[in-house]
Every structure is written in structure tokens, then in C-alpha cells.
C-alpha positions, 0 to 999 in steps of 0.5 A, a space after each residue: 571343812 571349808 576350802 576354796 578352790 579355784 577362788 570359789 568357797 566349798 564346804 568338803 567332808 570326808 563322806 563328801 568326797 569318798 560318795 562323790 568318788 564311789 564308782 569312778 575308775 581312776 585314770 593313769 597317774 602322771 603326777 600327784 596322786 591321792 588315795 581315797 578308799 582303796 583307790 589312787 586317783 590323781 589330784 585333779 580327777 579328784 578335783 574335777 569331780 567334787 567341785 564340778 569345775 574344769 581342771 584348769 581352773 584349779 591347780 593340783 596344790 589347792 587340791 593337795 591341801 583340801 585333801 590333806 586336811 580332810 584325812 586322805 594320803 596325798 602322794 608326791 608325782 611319780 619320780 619327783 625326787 627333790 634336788 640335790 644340794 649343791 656341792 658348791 654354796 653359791 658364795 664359793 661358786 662365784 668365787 671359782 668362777 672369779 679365779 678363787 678357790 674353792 675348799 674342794 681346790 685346797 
């Protein structure tokens, strides 16, 4: 599969990528995280090791994706959750904040 990382093209492979990360031990997770194998490795180790560029020439999303379409399980940062919704629509908030009311108020 062709990809390009940090603005340079690669062709990836499924092979590719779980050769390149035979033998090389993981390091602590702190954000998002992909398995290959029986390993979880995070994004931008996995990055830095198949393309051989720094890992501040690439962001983990450009990684994520790659993974994603050769077939790996991609997982989201540790304790990222997504936001709540807002209990209030900004329209409503607005209108509190002006001395309306709000449905809550009523």
C-alpha cells in the first residue's frame, strides 16, 4: 500500500511493517497506541522505525491511518475519553448570558 508520511511516498506491507517491528521491545505508552503481533507499540515508535525518519517529522495521525488500512488495531490515547456534550446549546447559553432564560430556568 502507498502512503506518505511526513510528505515522503512509502509503499507499506502488512509483512513489511510486522519484519521491521520483530525484535523491537515496546516503549511505555503514553498516547495512541498500535498492536502488531502480540505487542502494543506506540504510534510514533512504530512510525520511526518503518519510515527511518524522526518522530517529529511525522504526526501520530499520519500513522494511525497507515496502520489502519494495512490491518493493524489502532487504539486511542490512554484516558482520552471524548467530551461531554454540552447540557446547554451555545444559542440557549447566549441567551442566559443576555438575561434570557433558558429550558433548564423554565
Amino acid at each position: 500500500m502507498r502512503c506518505v508520511i511526513a510528505r515522503f511516498p512509502f509503499d507499506l506491507t502488512k509483512g513489511g511493517v510486522l519484519d521491521s517491528m520483530k525484535g523491537v521491545t515496546p516503549e511505555a505508552i503514553t498516547g495512541e497506541s498500535v498492536t502488531i503481533g502480540r505487542r502494543r507499540y506506540p504510534v510514533k515508535q512504530v512510525g520511526e522505525v518503518v519510515t527511518r525518519q524522526d518522530r517529529r517529522d511525522f504526526s501520530s495521525g499520519e500513522v494511525t491511518r497507515a496502520m489502519t488500512r494495512l490491518g493493524f488495531t489502532c487504539h486511542a490515547a490512554p484516558g482520552a475519553e471524548p467530551a461531554p456534550a454540552p447540557s446547554v446549546s451555545p444559542v440557549e447559553n447566549a441567551s442566559a448570558l443576555l438575561g434570557g432564560t433558558t429550558p433548564q430556568d423554565v
